[in-house]
N, C-alpha and C positions, 0 to 999 in steps of 0.2 A: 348483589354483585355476581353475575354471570361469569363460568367459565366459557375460557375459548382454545382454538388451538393453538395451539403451541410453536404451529409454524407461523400465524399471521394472518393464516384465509382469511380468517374474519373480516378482516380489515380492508381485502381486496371488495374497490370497484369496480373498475376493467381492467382487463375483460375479466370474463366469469373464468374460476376453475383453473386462477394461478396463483402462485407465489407471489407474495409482496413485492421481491426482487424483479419479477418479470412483470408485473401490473403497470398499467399505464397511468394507473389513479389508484390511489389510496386513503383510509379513511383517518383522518388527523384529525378526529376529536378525540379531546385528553382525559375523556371519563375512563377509567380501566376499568379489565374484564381483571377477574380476581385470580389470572395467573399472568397477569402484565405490572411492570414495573414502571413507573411514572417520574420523568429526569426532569431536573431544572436545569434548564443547558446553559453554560458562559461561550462554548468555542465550539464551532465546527474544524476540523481539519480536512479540510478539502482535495480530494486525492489529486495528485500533482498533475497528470494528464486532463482533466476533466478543468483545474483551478489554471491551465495555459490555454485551452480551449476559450472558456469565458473571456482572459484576460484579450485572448486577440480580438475576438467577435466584440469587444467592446471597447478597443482600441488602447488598452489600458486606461481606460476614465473608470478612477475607483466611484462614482458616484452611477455609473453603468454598469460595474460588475453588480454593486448591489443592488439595483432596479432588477438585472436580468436573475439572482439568487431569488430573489423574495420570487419574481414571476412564475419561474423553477416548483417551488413549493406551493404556492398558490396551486397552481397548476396541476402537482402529480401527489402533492399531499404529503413530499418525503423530498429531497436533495438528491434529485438523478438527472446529472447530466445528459440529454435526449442527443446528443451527438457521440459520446462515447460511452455514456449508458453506467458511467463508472460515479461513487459518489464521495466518501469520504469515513470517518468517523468523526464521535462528539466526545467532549469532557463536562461533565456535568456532576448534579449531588443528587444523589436520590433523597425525593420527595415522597413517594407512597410505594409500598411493597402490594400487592392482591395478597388477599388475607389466604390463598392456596400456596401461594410462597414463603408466606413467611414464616421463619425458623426453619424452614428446610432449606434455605441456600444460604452461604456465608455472607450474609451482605444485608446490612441495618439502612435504617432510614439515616439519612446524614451525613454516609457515605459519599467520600467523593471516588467518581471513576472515570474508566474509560471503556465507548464503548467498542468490543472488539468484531464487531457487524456492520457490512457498511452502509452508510444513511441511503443509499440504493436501497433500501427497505426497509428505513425506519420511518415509522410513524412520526412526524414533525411538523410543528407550529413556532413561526419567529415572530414574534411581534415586536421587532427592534433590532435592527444591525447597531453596533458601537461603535464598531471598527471593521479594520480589514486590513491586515498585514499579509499583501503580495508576497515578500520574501520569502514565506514562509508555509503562505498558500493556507493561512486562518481567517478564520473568519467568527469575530467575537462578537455574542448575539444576548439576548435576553430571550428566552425561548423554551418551550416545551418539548420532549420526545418520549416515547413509547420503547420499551424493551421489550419483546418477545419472551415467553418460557425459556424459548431455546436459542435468546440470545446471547451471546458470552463477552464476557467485561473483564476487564481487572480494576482491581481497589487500588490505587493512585499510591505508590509508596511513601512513607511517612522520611525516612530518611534521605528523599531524593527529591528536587525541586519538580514541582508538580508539571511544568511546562517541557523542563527534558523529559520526563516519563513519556509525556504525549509525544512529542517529539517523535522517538524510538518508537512505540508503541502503536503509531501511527503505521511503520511498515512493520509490523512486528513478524509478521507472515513469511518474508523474502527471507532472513537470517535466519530463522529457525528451520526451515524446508532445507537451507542451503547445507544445515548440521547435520540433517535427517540424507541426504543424498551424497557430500563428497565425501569422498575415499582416498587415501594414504596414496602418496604416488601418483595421481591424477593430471591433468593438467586444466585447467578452468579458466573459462574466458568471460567475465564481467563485464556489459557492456551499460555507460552508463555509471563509471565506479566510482564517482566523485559528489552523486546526489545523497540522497538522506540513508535510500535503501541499500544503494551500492557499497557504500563505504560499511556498512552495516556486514552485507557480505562477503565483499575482499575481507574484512578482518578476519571472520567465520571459516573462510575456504580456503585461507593461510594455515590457519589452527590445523583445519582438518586434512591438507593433502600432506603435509609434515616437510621434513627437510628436503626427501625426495620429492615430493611435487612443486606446481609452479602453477601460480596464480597472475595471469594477465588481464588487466582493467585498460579499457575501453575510456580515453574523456576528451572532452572537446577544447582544450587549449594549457596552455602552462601555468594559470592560473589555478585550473583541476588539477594537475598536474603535483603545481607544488603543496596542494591540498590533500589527496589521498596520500604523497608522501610521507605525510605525517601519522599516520595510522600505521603503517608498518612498512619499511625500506624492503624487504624480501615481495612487496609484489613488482609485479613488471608491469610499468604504466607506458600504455601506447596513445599519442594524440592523432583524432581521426573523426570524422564523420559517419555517426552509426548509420548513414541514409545511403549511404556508398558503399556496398554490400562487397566487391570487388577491391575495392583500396581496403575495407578490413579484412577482409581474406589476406591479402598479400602480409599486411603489418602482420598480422597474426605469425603466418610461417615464418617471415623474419626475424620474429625475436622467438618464434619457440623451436627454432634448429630445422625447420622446414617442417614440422609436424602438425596435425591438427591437432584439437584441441577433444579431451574427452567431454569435456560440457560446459555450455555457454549459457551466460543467463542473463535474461534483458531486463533491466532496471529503467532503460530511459523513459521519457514522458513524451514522444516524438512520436507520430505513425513512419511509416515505411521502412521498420528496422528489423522485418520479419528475417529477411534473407541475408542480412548481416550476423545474425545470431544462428540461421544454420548453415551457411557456407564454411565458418571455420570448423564446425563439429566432424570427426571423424565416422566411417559409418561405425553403426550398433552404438553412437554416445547420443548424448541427450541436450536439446536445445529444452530450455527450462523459461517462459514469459510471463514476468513479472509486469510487465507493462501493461497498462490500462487501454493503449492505444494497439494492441496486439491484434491484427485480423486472421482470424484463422482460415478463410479463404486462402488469404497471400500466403500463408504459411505451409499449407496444405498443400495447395496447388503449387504453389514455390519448388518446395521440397521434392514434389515428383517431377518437377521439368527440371532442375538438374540432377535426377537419380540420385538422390540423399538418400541412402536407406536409417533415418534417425527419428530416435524416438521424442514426440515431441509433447509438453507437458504445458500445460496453462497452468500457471499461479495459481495455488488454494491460498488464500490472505489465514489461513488458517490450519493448526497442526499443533498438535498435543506437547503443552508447556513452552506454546510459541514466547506468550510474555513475558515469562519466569529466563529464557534463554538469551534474550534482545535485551535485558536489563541487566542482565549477566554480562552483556558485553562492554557497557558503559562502567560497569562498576571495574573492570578486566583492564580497559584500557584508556591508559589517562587521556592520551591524545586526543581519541576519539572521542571521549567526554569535553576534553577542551572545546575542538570543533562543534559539536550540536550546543553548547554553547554558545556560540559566537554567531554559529549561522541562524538557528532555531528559537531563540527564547526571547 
């Protein structure tokens, strides 16, 4: 049993001389090098811009989604969406540890997890869709994957049902950054704050701007509406189209005293919502894209034709004790618990 690296090279086919994540093919035989860890997959969780993507291009015929998934993998040897390039994560049990891992990481064979990397670079073999739950944007397989050295997981908590963990766990990256950046006093605009990650961080950016700050969520009808209400009455929920950069600027100063907003962050699963997430932002605050569908062209170029001087930040899905912090928050707030409930499981 060979070692390999730790980033994946190994594994790259094309082109030469990149990252798993950026390869256009990769190698998904499930023999491991002896710092690779070997999953037995049940669920992909399909990141939600890449899992509406498929569903349009396939008219929602779930018997289409799955033809065009398997093609997908067939194809690049891992779950990466070639339109938006974005892929998901898996829940699976470990089957083989490389014998250079083992007993050096907290993590036995039998383990069940999640993986915190996204199948945009995981090594993966399906040989069976089961199912496919649109709602929810899963996709339950019988299937193989590959864990990198250096890829990061959480062990499925024991006292929590397994499928809200993933749930949460799925955006675990957007709530915990949102910990790590607001500040007391702030003001913060959530666009997008009624989907799985949003509500994740209205809850998070309440906690953190305190009495004097004020949290404004972005959603697209009363139904959203009467949904992130129940996470917490102190956010200020505006109905609006995040693709009409101009109608959310105005709502914005409407409900926040004509002020902009210290920092915006885009949750939705939509393209064209670059310039709705930095028109409300004030200069020197920070427009924060969580969104899969994020171009940084428009945003870039956005930002300087109307003289934004804002600093602007693409989503890390990743940040020290992101899992331990987005589990925290389900256990914190019943509501919110109720809801991934209801919506997610």
């Amino acid at each position: 049993m060979k070692k390999a690296c730790k980033y994946g090279t190994h594994r790259v086919i094309t082109p030469s001389s990149t990252l798993p994540q950026a390869a256009t093919k990769i190698d998904n035989n499930m023999e491991i090098f002896s710092n690779e860890i070997l999953i037995d997959v049940q669920a992909l969780n399909i990141d939600s811009a890449s899992f509406t993507q498929i569903e349009e291009e396939c008219h929602e015929d779930i018997e289409k989604i799955k033809k065009r998934i398997l093609e997908i993998v067939e194809e690049k040897g891992k779950m990466q969406n070639p339109v938006t390039g974005s892929g998901g994560m898996l829940i699976g049990t470990v089957e083989k540890i490389g014998a250079d891992l083992k007993g050096k990481i907290p993590l036995k064979e039998g383990d069940k997890i999640a993986t915190l990397v996204s199948l945009s670079l995981t090594p993966l073999k399906i040989e069976k869709i089961i199912d496919i739950k649109p709602d929810i944007d899963r996709v339950e397989i019988k299937g193989k994957a590959i864990l990198f050295e250096s890829g990061i997981y959480a062990i499925l908590p024991k006292d929590m049902s397994e499928n809200l963990a993933l749930a949460a766990l799925d955006v675990a990256g957007a709530p915990a950054q949102v910990a790590k950046m607001v500040k007391p006093s702030q003001s913060v605009l959530i666009l997008g704050g009624a989907g799985k990650s949003g509500m994740l961080c209205c809850y998070e950016a309440v906690k953190r701007v305190g009495p004097t700050g004020k949290v404004l969520a972005l959603v697209r009808n009363e139904q959203e509406r009467a949904l992130l209400a129940r996470v917490d009455k102190r956010i200020t929920i505006i109905i609006g189209d995040a693709t009409k950069s101009l109608d959310v600027l105005n709502s914005v100063l409407e409900h926040n005293n004509g002020q902009e907003v210290d920092l915006a962050i885009n949750c939705v699963n939509v393209g064209n919502t670059e310039m709705s997430t930095i028109l409300p932002v004030k200069d020197n605050g920070v427009a924060y894209f969580f969104s899969m569908a994020t171009m940084f062209t428009k945003a870039a170029l956005g930002a300087e034709g109307v003289g934004k001087d804002v600093t602007m930040i693409m989503g890390n899905g990743y940040t020290k004790d992101h899992a331990e912090i987005t589990l925290s928050e389900l256990v914190e707030n019943e509501a919110l618990r109720d809801i991934f409930h209801e919506l997610y499981l």
